[in-house]
C-alpha positions in Angstrom: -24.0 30.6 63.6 -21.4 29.6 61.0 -19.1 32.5 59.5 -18.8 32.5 55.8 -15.6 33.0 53.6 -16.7 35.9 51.4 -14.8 37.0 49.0 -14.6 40.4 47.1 -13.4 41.3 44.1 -11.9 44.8 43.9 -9.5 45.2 41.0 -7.0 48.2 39.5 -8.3 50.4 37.0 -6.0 52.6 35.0 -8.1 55.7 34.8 -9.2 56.5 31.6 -12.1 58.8 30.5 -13.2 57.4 27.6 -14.9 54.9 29.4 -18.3 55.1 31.0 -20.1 55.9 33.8 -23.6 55.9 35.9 -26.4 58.8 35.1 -27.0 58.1 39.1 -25.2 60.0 42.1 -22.3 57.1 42.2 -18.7 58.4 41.7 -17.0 56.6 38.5 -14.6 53.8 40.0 -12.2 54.2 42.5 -8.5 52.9 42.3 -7.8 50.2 44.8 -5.3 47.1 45.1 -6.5 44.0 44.4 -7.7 42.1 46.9 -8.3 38.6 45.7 -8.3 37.7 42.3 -10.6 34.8 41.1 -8.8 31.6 40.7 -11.9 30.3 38.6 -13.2 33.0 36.1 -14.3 30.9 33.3 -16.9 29.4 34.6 -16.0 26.2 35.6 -18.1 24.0 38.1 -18.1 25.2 41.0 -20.2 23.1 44.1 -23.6 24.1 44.3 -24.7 26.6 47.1 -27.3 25.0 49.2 -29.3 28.2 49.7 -31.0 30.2 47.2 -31.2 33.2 49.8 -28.1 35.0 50.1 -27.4 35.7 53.6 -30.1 34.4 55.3 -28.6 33.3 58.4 -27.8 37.4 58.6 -24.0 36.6 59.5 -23.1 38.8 57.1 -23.1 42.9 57.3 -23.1 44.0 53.9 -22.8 47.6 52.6 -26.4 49.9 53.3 -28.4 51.3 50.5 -31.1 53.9 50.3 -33.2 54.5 47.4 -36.4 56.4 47.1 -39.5 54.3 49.9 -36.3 51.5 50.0 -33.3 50.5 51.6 -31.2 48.0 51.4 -28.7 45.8 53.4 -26.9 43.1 51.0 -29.2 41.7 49.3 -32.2 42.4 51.4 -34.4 45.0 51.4 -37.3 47.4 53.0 -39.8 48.6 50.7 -42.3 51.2 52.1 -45.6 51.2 50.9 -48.9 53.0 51.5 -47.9 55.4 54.5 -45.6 51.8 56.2 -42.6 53.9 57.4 -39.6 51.8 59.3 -36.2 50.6 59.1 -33.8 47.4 59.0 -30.7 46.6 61.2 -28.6 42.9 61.3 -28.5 42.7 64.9 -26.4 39.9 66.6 -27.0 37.7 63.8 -31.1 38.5 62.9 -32.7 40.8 60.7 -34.0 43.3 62.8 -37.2 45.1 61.7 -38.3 48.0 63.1 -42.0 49.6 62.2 -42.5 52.9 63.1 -45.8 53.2 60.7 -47.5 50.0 59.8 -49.2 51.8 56.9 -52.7 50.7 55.6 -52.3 47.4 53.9 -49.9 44.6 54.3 -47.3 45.1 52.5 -47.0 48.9 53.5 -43.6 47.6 55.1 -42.5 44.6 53.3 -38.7 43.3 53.4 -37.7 41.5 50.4 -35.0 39.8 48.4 -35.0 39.6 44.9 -33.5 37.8 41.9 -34.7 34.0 42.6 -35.3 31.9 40.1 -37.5 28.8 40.3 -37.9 25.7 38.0 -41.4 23.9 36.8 -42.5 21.2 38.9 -39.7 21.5 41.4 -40.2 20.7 45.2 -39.2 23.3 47.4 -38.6 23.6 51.1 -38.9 27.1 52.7 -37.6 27.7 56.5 -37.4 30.8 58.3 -37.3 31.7 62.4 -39.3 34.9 63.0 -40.7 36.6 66.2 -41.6 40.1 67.6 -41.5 42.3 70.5 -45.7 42.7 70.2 -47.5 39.6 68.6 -48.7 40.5 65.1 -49.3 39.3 62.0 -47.3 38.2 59.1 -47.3 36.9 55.3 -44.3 35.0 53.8 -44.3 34.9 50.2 -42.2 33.3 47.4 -43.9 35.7 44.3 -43.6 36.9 41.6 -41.6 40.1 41.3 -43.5 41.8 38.7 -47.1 42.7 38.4 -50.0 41.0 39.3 -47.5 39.1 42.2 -48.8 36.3 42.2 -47.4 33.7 45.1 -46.0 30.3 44.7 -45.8 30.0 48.1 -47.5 31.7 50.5 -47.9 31.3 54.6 -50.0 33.4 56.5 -49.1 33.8 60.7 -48.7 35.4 63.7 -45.6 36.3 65.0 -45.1 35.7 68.8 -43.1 37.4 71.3 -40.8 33.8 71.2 -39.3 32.1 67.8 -41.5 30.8 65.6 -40.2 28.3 63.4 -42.0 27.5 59.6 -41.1 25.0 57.9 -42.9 24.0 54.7 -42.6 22.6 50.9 -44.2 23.9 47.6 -43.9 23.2 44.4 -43.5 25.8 41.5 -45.9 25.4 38.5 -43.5 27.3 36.2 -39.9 28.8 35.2 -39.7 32.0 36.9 -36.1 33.8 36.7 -38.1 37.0 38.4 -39.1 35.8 42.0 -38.7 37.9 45.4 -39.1 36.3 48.9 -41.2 38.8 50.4 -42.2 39.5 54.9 -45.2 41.4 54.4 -45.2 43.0 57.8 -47.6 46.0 57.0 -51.3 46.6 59.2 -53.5 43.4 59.6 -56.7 44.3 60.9 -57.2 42.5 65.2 -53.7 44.2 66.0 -53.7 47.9 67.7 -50.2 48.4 67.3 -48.3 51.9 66.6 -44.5 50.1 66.4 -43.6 47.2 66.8 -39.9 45.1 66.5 -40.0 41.8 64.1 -36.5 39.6 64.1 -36.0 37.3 60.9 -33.4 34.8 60.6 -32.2 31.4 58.8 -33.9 32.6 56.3 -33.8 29.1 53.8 -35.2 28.1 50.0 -33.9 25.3 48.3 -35.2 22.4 46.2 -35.9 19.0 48.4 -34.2 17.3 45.6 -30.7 19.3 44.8 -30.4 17.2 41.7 -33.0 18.8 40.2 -30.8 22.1 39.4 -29.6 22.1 36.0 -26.1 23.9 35.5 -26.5 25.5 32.3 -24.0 24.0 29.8 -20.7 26.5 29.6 -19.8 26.9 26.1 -16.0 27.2 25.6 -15.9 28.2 21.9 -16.4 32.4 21.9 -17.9 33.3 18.4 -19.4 36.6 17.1 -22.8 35.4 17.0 -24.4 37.5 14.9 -21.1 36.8 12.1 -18.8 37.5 10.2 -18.6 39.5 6.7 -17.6 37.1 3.9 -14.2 38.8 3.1 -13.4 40.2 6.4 -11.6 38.6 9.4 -13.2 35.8 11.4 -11.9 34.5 14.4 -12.9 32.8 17.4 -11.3 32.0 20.8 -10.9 28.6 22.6 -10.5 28.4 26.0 -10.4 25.4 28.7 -7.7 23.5 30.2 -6.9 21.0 27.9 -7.5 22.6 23.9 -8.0 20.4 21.2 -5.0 20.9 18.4 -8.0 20.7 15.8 -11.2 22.4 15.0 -13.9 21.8 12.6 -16.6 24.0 11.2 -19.8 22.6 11.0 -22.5 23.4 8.4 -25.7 23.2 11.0 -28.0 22.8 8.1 -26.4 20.0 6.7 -24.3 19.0 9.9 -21.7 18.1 7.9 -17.8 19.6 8.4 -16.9 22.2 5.5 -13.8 23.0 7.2 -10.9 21.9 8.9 -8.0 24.2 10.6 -5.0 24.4 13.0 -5.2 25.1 17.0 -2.2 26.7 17.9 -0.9 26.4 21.1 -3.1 27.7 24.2 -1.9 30.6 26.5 -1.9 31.4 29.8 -3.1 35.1 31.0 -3.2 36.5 34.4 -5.6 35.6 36.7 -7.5 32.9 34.3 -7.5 29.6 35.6 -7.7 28.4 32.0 -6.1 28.9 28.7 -6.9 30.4 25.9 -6.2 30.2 21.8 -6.9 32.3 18.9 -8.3 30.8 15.7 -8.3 32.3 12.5 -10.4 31.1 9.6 -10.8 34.0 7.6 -10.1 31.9 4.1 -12.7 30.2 4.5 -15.6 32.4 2.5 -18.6 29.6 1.7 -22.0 31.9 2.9 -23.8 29.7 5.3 -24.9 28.9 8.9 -22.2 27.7 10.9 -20.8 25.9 14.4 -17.1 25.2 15.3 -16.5 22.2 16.9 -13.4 20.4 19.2 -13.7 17.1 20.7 -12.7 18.6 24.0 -14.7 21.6 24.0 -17.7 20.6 21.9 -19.4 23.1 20.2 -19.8 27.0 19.7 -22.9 28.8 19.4 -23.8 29.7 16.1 -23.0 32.2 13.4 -23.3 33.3 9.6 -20.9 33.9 6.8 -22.4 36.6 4.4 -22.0 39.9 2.7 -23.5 42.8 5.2 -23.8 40.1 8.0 -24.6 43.2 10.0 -27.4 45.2 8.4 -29.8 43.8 9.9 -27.9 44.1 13.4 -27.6 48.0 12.0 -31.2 48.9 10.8 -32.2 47.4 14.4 -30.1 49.6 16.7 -31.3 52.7 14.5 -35.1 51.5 15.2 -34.3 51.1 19.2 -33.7 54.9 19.2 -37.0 55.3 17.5 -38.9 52.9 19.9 -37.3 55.0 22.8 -39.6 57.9 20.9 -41.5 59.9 23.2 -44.8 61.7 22.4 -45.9 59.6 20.1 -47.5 56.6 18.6 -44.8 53.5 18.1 -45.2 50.1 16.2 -42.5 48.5 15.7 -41.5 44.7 15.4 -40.6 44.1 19.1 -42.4 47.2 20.6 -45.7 49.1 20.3 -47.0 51.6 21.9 -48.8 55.1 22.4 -48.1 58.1 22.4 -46.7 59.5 26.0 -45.9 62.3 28.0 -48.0 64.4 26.0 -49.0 66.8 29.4 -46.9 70.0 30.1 -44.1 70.3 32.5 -43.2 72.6 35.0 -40.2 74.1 36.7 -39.5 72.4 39.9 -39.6 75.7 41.7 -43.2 76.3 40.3 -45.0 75.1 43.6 -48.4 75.9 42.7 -47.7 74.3 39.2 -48.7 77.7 37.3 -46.7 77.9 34.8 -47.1 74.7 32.3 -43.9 73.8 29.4 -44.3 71.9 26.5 -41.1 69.7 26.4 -42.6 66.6 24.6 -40.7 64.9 22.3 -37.3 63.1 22.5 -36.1 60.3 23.4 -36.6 58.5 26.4 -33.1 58.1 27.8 -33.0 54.5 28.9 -35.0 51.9 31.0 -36.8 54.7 32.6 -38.7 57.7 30.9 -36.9 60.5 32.2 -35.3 62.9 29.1 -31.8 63.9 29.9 -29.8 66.8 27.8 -26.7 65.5 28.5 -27.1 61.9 27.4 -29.2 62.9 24.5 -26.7 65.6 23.2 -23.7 62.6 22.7 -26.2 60.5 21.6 -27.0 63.1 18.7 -23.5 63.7 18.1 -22.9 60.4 17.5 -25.3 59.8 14.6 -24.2 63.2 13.2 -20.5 62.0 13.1 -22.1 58.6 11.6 -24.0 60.1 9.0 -21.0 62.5 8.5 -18.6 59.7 7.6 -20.4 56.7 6.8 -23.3 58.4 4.9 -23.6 56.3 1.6 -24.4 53.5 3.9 -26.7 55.3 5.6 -28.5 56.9 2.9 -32.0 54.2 3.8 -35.1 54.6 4.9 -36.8 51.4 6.4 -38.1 53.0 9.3 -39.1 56.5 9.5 -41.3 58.0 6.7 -39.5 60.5 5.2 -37.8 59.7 1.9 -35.4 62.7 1.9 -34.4 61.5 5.0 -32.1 58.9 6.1 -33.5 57.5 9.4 -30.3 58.4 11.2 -30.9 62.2 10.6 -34.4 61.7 11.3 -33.8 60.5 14.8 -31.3 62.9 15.2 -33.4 65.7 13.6 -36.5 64.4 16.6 -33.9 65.0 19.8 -32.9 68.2 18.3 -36.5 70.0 18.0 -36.9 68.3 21.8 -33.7 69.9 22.9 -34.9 73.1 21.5 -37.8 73.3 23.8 -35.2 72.7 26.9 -33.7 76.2 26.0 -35.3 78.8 28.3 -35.6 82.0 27.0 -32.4 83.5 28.6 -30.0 80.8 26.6 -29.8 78.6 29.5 -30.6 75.1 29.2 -32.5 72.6 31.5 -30.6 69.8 32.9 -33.7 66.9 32.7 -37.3 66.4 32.1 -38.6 63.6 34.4 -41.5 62.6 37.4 -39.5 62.9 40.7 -39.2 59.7 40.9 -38.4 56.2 39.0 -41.7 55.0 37.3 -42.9 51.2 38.3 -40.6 48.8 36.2 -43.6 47.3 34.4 -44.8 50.8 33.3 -45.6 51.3 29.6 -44.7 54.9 28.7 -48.3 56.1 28.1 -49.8 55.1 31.5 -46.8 57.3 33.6 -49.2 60.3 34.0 -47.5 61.4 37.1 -46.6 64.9 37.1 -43.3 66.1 35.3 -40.9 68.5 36.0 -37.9 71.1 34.7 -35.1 70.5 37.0 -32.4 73.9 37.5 -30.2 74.4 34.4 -26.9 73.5 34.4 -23.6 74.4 33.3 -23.0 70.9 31.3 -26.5 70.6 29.3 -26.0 74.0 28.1 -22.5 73.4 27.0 -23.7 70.0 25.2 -26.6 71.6 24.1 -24.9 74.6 22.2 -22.1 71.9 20.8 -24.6 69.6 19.4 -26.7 72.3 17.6 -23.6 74.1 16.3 -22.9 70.7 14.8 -26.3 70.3 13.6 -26.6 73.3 11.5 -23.5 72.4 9.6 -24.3 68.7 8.8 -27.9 69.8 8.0 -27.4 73.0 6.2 -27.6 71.4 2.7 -30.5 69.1 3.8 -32.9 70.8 5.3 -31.4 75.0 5.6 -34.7 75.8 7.8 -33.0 73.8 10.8 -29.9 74.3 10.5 -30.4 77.8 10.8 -32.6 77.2 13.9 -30.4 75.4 15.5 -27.6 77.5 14.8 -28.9 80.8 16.8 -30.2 78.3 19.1 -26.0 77.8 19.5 -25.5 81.3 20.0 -27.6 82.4 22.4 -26.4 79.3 24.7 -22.9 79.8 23.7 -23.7 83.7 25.4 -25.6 81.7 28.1 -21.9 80.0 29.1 -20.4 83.3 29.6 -22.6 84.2 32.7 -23.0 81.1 34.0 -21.3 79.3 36.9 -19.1 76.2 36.1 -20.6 73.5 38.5 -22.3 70.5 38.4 -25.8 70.0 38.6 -27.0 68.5 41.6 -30.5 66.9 42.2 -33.2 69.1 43.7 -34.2 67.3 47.2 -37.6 66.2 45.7 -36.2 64.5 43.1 -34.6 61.0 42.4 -34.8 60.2 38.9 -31.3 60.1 37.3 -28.5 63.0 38.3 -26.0 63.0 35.6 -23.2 64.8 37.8 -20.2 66.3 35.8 -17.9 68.3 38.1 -15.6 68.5 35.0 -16.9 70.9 32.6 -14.1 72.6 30.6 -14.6 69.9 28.0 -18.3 71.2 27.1 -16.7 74.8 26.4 -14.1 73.6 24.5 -16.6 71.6 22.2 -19.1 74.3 22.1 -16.5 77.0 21.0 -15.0 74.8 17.9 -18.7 73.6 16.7 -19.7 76.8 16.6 -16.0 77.7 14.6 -16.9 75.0 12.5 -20.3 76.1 11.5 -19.5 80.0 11.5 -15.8 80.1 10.7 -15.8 82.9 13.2 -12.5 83.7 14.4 -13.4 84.3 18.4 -14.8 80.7 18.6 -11.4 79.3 17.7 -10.1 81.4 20.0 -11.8 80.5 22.7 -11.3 76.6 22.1 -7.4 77.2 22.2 -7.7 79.6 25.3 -9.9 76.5 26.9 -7.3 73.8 25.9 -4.3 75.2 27.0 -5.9 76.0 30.2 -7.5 72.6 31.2 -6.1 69.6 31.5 -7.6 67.5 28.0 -8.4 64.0 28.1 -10.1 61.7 25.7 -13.8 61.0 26.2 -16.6 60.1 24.5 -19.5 60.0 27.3 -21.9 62.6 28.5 -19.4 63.3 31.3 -16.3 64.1 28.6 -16.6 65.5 25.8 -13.2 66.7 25.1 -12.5 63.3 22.6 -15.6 65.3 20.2 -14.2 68.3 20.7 -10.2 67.5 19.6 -11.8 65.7 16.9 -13.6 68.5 16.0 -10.6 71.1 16.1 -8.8 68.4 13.3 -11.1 68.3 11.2 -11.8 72.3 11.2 -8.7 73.1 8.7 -7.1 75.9 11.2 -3.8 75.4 12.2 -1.8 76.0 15.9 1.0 74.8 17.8 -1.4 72.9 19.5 -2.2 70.6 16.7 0.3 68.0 16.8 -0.3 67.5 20.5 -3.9 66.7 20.3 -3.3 64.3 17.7 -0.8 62.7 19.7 -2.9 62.8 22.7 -5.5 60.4 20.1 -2.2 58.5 19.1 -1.1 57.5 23.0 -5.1 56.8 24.0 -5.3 54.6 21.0 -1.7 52.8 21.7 -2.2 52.2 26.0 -6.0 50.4 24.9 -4.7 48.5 21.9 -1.7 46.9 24.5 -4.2 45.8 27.0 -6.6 44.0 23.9 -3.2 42.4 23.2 -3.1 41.1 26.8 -6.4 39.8 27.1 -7.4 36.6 26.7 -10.8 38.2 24.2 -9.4 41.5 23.5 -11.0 43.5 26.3 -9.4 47.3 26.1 -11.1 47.2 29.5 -8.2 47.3 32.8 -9.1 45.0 36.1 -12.4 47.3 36.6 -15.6 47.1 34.7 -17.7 50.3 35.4 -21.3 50.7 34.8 -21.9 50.4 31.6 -18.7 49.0 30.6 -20.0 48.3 27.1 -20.2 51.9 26.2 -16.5 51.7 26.8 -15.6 49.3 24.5 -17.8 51.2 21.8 -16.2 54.1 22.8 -12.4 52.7 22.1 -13.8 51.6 18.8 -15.0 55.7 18.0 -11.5 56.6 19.5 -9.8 54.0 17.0 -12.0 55.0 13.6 -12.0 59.1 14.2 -8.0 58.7 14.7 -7.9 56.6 11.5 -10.1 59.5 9.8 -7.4 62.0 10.9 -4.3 60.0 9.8 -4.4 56.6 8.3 -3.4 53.8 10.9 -3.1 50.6 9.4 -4.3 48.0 12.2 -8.1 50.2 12.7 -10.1 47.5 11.3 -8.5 44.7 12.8 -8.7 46.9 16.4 -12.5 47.3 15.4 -13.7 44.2 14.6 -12.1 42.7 17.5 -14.3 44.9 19.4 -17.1 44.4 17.7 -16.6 40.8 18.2 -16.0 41.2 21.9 -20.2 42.7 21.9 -21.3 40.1 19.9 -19.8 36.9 21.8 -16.4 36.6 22.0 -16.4 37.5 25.8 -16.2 35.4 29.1 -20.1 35.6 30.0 -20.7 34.3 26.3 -23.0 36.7 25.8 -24.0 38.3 22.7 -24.7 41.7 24.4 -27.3 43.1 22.0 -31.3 42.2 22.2 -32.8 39.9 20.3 -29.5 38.9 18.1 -27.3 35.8 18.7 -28.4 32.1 20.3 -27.4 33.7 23.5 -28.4 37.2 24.3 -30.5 39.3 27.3 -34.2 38.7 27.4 -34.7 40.4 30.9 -33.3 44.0 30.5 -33.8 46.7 32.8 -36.3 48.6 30.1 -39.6 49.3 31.5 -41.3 48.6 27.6 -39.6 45.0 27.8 -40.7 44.2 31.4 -44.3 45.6 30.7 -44.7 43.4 27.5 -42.6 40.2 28.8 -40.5 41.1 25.7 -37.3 42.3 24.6 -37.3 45.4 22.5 -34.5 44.0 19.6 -31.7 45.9 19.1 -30.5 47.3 22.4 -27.1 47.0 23.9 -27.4 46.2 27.5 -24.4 48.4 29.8 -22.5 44.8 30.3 -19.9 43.4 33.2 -19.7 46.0 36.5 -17.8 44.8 39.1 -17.3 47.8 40.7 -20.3 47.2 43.0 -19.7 50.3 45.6 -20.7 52.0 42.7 -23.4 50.6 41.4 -26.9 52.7 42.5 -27.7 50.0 45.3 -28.5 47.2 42.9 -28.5 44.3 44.9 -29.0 41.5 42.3 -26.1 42.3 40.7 -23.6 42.9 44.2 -25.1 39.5 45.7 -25.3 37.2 42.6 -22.1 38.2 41.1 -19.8 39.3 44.0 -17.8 35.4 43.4 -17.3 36.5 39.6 -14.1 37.5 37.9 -14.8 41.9 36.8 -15.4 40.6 33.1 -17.7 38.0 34.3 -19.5 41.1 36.8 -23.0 40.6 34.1 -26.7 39.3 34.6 -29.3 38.7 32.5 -31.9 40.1 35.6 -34.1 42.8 35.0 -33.5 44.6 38.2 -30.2 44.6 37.9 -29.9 47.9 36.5 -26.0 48.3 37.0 -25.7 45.9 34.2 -28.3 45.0 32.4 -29.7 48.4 31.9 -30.0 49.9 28.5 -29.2 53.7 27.0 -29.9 55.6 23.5 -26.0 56.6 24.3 -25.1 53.0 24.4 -26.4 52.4 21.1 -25.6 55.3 19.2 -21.5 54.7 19.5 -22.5 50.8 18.5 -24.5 52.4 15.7 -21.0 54.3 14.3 -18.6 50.8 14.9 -21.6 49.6 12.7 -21.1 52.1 10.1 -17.9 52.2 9.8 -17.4 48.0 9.6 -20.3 48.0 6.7 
């Protein structure tokens, strides 16, 4: 058979903790040389495949994956269903299949890939060679890859002991970006069979008439979608091989040009195939709905020009956190439902389930409905610090009931009494509440009835979890005094907790799947429990023990569940006690700041981001913004809101997928998330920001879709609008709550 090129994509990352990484058992990104960089990473048009099925002639060997009843090679993979037990090989050039249980229905051992997308009334031709060491039965499916499965193609047979060749047309009845090629290869009544061997290859879909495949149109004219503040800076980026030397803005009510400005002259940047120029048009102040448009490039999505362009933007990321609300009833604009996980938990050493926990409460931690302290502690955190600085802004109420209560504390104030229940009576905390495994992806919360479960404590939720309530009690204590004090012996007894416990990570239990949340660094969740609780006592020994921490560990900036020293050094500045210590931590904020600030200046859209985007790479860039505003709270630096909204606009559409990143905001942004509410309802929840570009596919939790779709893509092009594709297009309460701060400190 015909060898491909394949190219891969591997690029150098400075390492630097402030950015993100996966809740799953995958290591953060390596460092390794670049292999190849693309020559074409702006999305220019490329010659149509002429195969929608990745790899299926099987010449390829891609890298394995095992997941919970699934494994993976490339881009295919077995599922095992209803007792089906087996396993897949590429063998010589075929898909070898080998069944060691067919299971009791059909598709107990089905082999699958997913991420096809079909057009209305579009012919299709399907081929495929298949045969078996045992005659059986088969069923080859193009379907639906979401619940009730329904075919668009579908071709019952039986597979002989020589190749068997199909070849057939169909022709799809509707747009479908969530279809699967299926084998069904599970029990079929006629058959006594124990094993069997099945061999798949040229494995072929592709429309009979190629010109019906419509390229969607590449915008070349990056704007911040949602807008831009009437007095603030605006600016936009151009980018294409030949640049206009003149753009105009175009009122799209009217269509008429209200502006006209200056292109300066396009530059080149590493590894871009095109160039790129700046725009600024931040004189021009006229509120309105706008498009900029070039003669070469045509036009720009759209945008507005008003005062608080973002509130809306704002009040919506608050309410995600609210719709991610566990135990109870929800209505909200984009998402209703009722109230869930309501039954009692138990440890996962309790085999004969005796001794029943009530943990409900919280928030769901992201596209699945597992409740994670780690996650939810620098989630907290960040709507404390929010609240802390940008309060008057904050000071609403449009979607919780409470009027004494800004909806920021509230949410806050609903993962705290959650967290409280997570505390065992010796001070330790639990690391997660979950099932053992993933829930179906078109699950709504209050039909996953399976059975949940207390994982082992761990080192790093207890840490977190005495930090966050320490901090609690102090922003609280003139709010509501009842908490605070709750929460602050809640700190003390973990903070006791620490001293007797061992320093490790937490490692899934064998049982259990769900999310891991490793963190083999944990002298970061000491030194940000010892200075809350300093903070909120003003007891000498806490102090204490944050210096003895610091100068003993090796500090780094970070502002994710897996480094917490960035809220911790904050912390310590902010606290009013002096050491010889002082100046370096603030220079350790100073140097951070400076290296991310020198890469925005060499990219083309201000990505602080090196050649390596990491699961949820969009956390990152939130996080660079926290990094830039908490500095400026320290000591004044001049450039912080420029660095900000540059970011900000990097989220919002200036970026090379053209995305705007969050839900339900922009002409262009995600409608298939990985969020098990959205896929249930065939709608986006508003207000989430999806984890973004992740080229660093050997670390991205086995998702297929995004490893075979995007493996031709420059890193900051590494995104998918797919719902499986949970290595980028996944949402997080902690993704939200560091865009909820850039929010409140640009309003």
């Amino acid at each position: 058979m015909k060898k491909k090129l394949v190219l891969f994509f591997f690029a150098f990352l400075g390492a630097f903790t402030i950015a993100s990484c996966t809740k799953d058992n995958q290591s953060p990104g390596t460092n390794e040389p670049p292999i190849e960089i693309d020559p074409n990473p702006n999305g220019d048009q490329k010659e149509s495949k002429k195969n929608m099925i990745d790899n299926g002639d099987f010449d390829q060997t891609p890298e394995r994956y095992t997941g919970l009843n699934w494994y993976g090679i490339g881009a295919w993979n077995l599922n095992e269903m209803q007792s089906g037990k087996g396993e897949i090989n590429i063998v010589n050039g075929e898909l070898k299949v080998t069944i060691n249980d067919f299971g009791s229905t059909e598709y107990a051992i089905q082999i699958n890939q997913k991420g096809i997308e079909i057009g209305a009334d579009i012919e299709y031709l399907v081929k495929f060679d298949i045969r078996a060491d045992q005659p059986q039965k088969c069923e080859a499916m193009v379907q639906q890859d979401y619940s009730p499965y329904n075919p668009y193609f579908k071709k019952e047979l039986e597979i002989k002991t020589t190749t068997t060749h199909v070849e057939e047309k169909f022709t799809s009845k509707a747009n479908d970006k969530k279809v699967s090629f299926v084998f069904n290869l599970g029990v079929h009544n006629g058959y006594d069979l124990t094993s069997n061997n099945v061999y798949i290859d040229n494995v072929y879909l592709f429309p009979t008439d190629p010109s019906q495949i419509v390229e969607e149109a590449k915008v070349n004219i990056l704007v911040n979608q949602v807008g831009y503040n009437t007095n603030s800076k605006k600016e936009a980026v151009l980018r294409g091989t030949e640049i206009d030397s003149k753009y105009e803005i175009i009122n799209v009510l009217t269509n008429t040009k209200v502006y006209e400005g200056n292109i300066s002259q396009a530059k080149s940047y590493t590894g871009y195939s095109v160039k790129y120029s700046t725009i600024d048009f931040s004189d021009f102040k006229e509120v309105g709905k706008y498009k900029i448009h070039t003669e070469k490039l045509g036009d720009s999505y759209t945008f507005e020009i008003k005062d608080n362009v973002y509130s809306i933007l704002t009040t919506s990321a608050i309410e995600m956190l609210y719709t991610q609300r566990c135990g109870m009833d929800i209505a909200s604009e984009t998402c209703n439902h009722k109230a869930c996980h309501l039954q009692e938990a138990y440890e996962i050493t309790d085999a004969n389930l005796s001794n029943p926990i009530d943990v409900s409460g919280g928030w769901h931690d992201a596209g699945d409905y597992g409740k994670y302290v780690v996650a939810g502690a620098k989630t907290v955190e960040d709507l404390l610090l929010t609240y802390e600085l940008f309060g008057d802004f904050y000071h609403n109420d449009k979607v919780n009931t409470n009027d004494n209560i800004p909806d920021i504390l509230e949410e806050a104030i609903y993962e705290l009494d959650f967290l409280l229940k997570m505390q065992k009576s010796n001070g330790e905390v639990y690391h997660k509440v979950t099932t053992k495994e993933f829930p179906a992806n078109d699950l709504m919360p209050e039909d996953d009835t399976k059975t949940l479960y207390l994982t082992a404590t761990s080192y790093a939720a207890t840490g977190d979890f005495t930090a966050v309530m320490a901090s609690a009690s102090r922003v609280l204590k003139d709010i509501d005094s009842t908490r605070s004090a709750t929460y602050l012996e809640a700190a003390k007894k973990s903070y006791n907790a620490l001293a007797t416990m061992e320093a490790k990570s937490y490692k899934n239990e064998s049982s259990i799947s769900t999310g891991e949340y490793p963190d083999d660094l944990l002298d970061d969740e000491l030194a940000w429990a010892s200075i809350e609780l300093f903070r909120a006592t003003n007891t000498i020994s806490y102090v204490n023990d944050y210096l003895n921490t610091y100068s003993t560990s090796t500090p780094s900036i970070g502002y994710g569940w897996d480094n917490m020293y960035g809220y911790a050094i904050y912390s310590y500045l902010k606290s009013g006690h002096n050491s010889t210590n002082k100046e370096a931590m603030l220079l350790l904020m100073k140097n951070v700041k400076s290296s991310f600030v020198e890469r925005m200046n060499n990219n083309p859209v201000s990505s602080p981001i090196g050649s390596i985007y990491e699961w949820g790479s969009n956390m990152a860039i939130c996080n660079y913004a926290m990094c830039a505003i908490l500095l400026n709270d320290i000591e004044n630096q001049e450039d912080t809101l420029n660095v900000v909204n540059s970011l900000l606009n990097y989220l919002l559409g200036i970026n090379n997928t053209t995305y705007c990143y969050v839900t339900g905001f922009g002409d262009k942004s995600p409608v298939n998330p990985h969020h098990r509410p959205s896929q249930a309802q065939e709608q986006a929840v508003k207000g989430m920001l999806v984890g973004g570009p992740n080229s660093d596919f050997k670390n991205n939790g086995g998702d297929t879709i995004a490893t075979t779709k995007l493996k031709d893509k420059n890193p900051d092009e590494c995104y998918i609008d797919h719902a499986n594709s949970w290595s980028t297009n996944e949402v997080t309460i902690y993704w939200n709550s560091p865009l909820i701060f850039m929010l409140g400190y640009i309003q």
